[in-house]
FIMIKE-913250 format. One line per field, with one value per atom (N, C-alpha, C, CB): residue number from 1; residue in three letters; chain; atom name; x, y, z. Coordinates in Angstrom, 3 decimals, decimal comma. Glycine has a CB too. Layout:
resi	(NUM / ...)
resn	(ALA / ...)
chain	(A / ...)
name	(CA / ...)
u	(X / ...)
v	(Y / ...)
w	(Z / ...)
//
This chain:
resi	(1 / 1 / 1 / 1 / 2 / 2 / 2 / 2 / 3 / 3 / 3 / 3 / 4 / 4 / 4 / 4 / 5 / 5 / 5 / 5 / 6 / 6 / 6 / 6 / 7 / 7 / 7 / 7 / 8 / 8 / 8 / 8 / 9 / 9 / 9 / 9 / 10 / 10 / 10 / 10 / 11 / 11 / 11 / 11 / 12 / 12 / 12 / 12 / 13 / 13 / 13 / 13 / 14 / 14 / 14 / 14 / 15 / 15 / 15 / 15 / 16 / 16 / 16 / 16 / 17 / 17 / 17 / 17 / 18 / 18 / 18 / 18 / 19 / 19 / 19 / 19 / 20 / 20 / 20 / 20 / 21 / 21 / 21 / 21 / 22 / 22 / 22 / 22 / 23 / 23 / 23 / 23 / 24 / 24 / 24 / 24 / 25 / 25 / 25 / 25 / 26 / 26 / 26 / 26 / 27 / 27 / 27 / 27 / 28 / 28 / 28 / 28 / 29 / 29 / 29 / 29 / 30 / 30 / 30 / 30 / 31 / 31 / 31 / 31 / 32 / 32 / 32 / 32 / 33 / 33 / 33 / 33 / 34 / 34 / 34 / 34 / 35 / 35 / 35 / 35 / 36 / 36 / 36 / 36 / 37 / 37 / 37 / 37 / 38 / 38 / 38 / 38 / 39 / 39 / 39 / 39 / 40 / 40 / 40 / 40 / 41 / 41 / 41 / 41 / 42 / 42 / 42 / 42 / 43 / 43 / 43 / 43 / 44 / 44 / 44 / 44 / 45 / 45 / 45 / 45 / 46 / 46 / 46 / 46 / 47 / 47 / 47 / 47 / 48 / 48 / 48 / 48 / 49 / 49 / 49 / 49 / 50 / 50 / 50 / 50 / 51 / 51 / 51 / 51 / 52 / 52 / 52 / 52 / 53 / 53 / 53 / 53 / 54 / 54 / 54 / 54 / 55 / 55 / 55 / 55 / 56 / 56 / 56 / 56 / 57 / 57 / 57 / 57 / 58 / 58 / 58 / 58 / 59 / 59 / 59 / 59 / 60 / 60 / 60 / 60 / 61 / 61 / 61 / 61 / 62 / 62 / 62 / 62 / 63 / 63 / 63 / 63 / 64 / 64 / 64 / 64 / 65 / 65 / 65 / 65)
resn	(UNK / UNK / UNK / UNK / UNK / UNK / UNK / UNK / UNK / UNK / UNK / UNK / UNK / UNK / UNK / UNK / UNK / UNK / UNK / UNK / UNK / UNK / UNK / UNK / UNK / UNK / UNK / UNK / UNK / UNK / UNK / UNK / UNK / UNK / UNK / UNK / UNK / UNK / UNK / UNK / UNK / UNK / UNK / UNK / UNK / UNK / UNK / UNK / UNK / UNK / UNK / UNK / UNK / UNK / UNK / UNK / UNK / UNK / UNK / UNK / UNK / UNK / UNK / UNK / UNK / UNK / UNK / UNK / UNK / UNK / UNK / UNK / UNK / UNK / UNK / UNK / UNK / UNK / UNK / UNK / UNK / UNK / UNK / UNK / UNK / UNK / UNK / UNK / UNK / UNK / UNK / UNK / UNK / UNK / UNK / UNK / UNK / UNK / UNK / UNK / UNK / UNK / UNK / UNK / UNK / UNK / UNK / UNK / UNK / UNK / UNK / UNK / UNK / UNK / UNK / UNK / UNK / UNK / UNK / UNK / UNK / UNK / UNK / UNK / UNK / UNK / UNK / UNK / UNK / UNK / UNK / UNK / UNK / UNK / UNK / UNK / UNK / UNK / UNK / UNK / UNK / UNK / UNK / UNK / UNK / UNK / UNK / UNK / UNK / UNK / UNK / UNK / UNK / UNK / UNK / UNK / UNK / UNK / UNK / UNK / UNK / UNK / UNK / UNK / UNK / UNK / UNK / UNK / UNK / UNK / UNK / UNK / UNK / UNK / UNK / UNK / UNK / UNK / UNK / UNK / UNK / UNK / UNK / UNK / UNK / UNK / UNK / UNK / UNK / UNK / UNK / UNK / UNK / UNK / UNK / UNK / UNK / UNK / UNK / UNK / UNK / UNK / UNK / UNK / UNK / UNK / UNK / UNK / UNK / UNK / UNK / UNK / UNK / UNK / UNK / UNK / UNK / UNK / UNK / UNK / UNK / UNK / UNK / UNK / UNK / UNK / UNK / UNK / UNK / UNK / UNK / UNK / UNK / UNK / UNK / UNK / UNK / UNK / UNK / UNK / UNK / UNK / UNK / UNK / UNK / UNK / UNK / UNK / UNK / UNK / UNK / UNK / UNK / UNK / UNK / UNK / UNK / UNK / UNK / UNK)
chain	(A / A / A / A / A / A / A / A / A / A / A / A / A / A / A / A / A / A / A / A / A / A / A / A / A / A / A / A / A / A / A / A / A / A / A / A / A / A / A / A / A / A / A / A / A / A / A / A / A / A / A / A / A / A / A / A / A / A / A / A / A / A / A / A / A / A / A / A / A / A / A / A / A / A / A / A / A / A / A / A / A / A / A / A / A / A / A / A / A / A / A / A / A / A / A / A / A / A / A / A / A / A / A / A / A / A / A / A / A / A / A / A / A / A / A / A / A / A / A / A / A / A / A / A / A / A / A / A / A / A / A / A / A / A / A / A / A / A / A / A / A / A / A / A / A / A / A / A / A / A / A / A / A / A / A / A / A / A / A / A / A / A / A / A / A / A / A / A / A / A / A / A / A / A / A / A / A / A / A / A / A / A / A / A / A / A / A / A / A / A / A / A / A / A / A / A / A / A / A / A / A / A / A / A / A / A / A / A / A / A / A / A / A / A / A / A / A / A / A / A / A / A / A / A / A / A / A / A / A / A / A / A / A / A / A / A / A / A / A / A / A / A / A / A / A / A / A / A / A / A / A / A / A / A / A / A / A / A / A / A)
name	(N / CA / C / CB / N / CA / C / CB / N / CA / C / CB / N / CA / C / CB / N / CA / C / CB / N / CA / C / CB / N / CA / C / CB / N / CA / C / CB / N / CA / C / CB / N / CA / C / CB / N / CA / C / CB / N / CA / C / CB / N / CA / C / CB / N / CA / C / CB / N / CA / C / CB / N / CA / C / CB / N / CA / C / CB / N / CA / C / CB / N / CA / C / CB / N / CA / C / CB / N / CA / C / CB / N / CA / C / CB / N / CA / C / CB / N / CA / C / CB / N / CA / C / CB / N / CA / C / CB / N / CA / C / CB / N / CA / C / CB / N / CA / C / CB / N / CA / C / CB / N / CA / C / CB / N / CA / C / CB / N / CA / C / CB / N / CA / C / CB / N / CA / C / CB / N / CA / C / CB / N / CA / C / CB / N / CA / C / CB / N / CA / C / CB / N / CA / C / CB / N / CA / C / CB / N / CA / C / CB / N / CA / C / CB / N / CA / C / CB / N / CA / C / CB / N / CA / C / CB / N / CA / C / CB / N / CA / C / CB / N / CA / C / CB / N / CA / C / CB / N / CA / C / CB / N / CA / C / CB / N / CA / C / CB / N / CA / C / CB / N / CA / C / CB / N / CA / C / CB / N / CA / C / CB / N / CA / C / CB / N / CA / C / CB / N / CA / C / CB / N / CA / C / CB / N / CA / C / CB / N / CA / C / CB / N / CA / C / CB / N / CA / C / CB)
u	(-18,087 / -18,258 / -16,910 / -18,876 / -17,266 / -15,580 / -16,092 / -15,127 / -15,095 / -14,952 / -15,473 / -14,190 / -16,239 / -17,603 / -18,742 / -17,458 / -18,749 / -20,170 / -21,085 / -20,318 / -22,594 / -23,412 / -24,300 / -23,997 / -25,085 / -25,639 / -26,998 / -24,529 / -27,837 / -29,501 / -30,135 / -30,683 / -29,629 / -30,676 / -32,653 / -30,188 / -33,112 / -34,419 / -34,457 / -35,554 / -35,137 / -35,349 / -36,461 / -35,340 / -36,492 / -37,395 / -38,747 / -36,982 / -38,956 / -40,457 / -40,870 / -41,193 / -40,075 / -40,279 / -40,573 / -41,032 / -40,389 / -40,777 / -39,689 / -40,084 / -40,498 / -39,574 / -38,578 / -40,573 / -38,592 / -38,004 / -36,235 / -39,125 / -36,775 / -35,270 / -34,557 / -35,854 / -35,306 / -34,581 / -33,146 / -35,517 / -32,121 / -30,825 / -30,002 / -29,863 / -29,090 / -28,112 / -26,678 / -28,399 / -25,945 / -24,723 / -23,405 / -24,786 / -22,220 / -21,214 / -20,314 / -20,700 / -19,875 / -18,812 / -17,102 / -19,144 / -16,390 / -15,666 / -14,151 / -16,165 / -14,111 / -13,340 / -13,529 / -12,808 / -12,763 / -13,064 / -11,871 / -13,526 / -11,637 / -10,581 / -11,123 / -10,065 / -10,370 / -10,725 / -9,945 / -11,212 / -9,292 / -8,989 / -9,756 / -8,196 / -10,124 / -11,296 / -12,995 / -10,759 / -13,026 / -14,318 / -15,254 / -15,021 / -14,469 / -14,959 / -14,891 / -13,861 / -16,410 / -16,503 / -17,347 / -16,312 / -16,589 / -16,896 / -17,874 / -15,444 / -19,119 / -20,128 / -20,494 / -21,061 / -20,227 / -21,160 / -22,266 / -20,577 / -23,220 / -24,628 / -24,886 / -25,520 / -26,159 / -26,672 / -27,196 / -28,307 / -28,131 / -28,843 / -27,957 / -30,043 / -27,449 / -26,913 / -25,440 / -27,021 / -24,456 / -23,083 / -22,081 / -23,101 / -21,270 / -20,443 / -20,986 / -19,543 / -20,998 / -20,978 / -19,936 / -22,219 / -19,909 / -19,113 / -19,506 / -17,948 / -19,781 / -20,170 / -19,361 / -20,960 / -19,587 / -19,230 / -19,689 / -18,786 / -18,861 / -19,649 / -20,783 / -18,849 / -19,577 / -20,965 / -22,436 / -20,409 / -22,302 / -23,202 / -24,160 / -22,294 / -23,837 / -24,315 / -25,295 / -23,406 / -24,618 / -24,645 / -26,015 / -22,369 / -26,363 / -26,928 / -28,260 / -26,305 / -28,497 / -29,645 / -29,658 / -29,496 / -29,614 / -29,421 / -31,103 / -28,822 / -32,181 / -33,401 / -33,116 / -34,381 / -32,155 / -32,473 / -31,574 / -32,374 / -30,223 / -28,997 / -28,664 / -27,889 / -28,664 / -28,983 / -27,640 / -30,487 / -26,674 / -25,787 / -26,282 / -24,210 / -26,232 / -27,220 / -26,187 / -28,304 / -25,110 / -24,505 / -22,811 / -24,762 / -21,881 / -20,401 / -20,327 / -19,585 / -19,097 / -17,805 / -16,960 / -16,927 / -16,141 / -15,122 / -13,734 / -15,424)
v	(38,339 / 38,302 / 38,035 / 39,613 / 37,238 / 36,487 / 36,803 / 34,235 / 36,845 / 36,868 / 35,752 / 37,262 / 35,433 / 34,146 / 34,317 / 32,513 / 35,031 / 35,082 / 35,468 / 36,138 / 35,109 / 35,404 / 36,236 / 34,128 / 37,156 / 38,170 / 38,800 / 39,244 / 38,701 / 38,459 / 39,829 / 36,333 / 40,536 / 42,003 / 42,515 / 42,608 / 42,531 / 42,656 / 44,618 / 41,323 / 45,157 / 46,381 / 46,398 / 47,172 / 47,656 / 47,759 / 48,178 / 48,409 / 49,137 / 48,473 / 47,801 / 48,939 / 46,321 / 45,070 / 44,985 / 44,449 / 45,767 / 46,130 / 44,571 / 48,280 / 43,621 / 42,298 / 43,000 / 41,029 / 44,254 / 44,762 / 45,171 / 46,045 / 45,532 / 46,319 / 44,515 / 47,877 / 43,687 / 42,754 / 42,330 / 41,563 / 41,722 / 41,759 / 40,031 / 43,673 / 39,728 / 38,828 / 39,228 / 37,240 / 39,345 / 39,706 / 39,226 / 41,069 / 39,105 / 37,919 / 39,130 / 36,457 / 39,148 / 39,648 / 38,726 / 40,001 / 40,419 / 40,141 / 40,744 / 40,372 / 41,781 / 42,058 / 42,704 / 42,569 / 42,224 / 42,472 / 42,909 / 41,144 / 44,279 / 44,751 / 44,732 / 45,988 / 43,791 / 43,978 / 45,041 / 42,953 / 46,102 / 47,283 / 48,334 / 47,650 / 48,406 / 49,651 / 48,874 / 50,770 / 47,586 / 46,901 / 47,287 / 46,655 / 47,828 / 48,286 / 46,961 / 49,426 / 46,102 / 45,643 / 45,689 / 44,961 / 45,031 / 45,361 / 43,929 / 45,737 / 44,293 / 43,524 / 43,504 / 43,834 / 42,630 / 42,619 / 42,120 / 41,997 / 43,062 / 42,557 / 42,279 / 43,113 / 41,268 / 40,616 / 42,015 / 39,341 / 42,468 / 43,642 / 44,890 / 44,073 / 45,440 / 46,770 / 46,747 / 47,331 / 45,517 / 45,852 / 45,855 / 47,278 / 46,494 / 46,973 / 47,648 / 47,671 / 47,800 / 48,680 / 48,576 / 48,574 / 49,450 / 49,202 / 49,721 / 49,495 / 49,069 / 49,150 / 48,929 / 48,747 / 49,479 / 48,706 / 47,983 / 49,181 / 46,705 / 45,842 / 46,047 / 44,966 / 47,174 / 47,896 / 48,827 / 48,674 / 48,963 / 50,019 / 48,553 / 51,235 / 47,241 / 46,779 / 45,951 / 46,253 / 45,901 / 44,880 / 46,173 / 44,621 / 47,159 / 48,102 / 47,831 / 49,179 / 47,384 / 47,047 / 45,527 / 47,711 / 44,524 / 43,466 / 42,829 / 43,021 / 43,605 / 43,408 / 43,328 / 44,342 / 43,991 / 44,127 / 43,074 / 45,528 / 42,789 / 42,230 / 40,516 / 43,209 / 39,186 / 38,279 / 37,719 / 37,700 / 36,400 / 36,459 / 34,886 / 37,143 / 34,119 / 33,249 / 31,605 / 34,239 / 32,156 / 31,069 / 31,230 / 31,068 / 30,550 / 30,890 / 30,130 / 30,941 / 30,670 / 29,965 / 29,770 / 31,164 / 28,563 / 28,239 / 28,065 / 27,476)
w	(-13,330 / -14,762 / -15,396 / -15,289 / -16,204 / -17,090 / -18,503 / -16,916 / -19,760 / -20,366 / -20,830 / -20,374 / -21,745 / -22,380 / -21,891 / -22,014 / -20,546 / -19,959 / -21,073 / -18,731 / -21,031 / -21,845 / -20,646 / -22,710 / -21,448 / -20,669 / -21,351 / -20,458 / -20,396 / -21,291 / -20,345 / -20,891 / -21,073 / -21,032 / -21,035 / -22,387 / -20,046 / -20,379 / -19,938 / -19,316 / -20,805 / -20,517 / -19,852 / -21,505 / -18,821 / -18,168 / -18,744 / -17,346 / -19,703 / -20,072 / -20,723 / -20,358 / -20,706 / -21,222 / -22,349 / -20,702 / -23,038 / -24,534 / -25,206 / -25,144 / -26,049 / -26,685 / -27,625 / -27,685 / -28,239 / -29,085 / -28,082 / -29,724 / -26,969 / -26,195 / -25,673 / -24,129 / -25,610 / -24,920 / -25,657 / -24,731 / -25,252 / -25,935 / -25,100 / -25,452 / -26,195 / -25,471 / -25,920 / -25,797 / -25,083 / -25,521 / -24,730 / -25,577 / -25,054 / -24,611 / -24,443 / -25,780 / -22,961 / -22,749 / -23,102 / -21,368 / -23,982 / -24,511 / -23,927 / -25,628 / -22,942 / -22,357 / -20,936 / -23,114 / -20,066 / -18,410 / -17,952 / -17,468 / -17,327 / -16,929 / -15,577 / -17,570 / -14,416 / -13,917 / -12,320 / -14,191 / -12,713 / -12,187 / -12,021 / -12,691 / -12,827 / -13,020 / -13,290 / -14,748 / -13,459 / -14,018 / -14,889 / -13,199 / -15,483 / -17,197 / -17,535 / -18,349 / -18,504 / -19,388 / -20,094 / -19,279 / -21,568 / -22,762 / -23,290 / -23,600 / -24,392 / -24,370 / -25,615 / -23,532 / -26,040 / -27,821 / -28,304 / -28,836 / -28,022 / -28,173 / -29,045 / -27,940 / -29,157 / -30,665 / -31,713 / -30,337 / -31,134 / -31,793 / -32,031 / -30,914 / -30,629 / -30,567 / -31,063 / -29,114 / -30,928 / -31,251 / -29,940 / -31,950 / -30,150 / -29,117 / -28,156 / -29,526 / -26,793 / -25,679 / -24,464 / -25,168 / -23,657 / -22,451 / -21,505 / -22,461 / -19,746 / -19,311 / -17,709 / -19,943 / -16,701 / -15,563 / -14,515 / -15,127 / -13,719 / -13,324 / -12,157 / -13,066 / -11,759 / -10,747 / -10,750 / -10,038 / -11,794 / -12,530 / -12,974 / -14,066 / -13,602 / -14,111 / -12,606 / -15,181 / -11,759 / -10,463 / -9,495 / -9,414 / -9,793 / -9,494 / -9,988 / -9,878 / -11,474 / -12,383 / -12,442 / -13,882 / -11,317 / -11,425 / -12,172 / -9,974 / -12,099 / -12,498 / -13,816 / -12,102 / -14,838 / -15,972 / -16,837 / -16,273 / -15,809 / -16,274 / -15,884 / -15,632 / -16,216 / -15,574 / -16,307 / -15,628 / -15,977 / -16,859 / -16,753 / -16,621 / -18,066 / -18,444 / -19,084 / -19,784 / -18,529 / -19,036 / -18,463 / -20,764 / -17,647 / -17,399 / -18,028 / -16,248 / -18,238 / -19,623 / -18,545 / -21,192 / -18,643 / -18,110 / -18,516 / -17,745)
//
């Protein structure tokens, strides 16, 4: 995950309301804390492994180069 990635969230009970897109905006990648600014929700932060765990929910939908 890079910084531009776009990132298309489906919640698991598929509810159209929880679904989300959001563009990661900062990637540390020491600790792999990154940071994500979703369309709906805003700011969050998250890590890549935690995220790489829920790969069902997390799809990244576009690299930036």
């Amino acid at each position: 995950m890079r910084v531009g990635n776009l990132i298309k969230f489906t919640h698991v009970s598929k509810k159209p309301e929880k679904d989300d897109i959001g563009v990661i905006i900062k990637v540390d990648d020491t600790t792999g804390r990154v940071d994500i600014w979703w369309a709906k929700t805003g700011n969050a932060t998250s890590k890549v492994d935690k995220m790489l765990e829920h790969s069902d929910c997390f799809e990244v939908i576009n690299a930036s180069r």
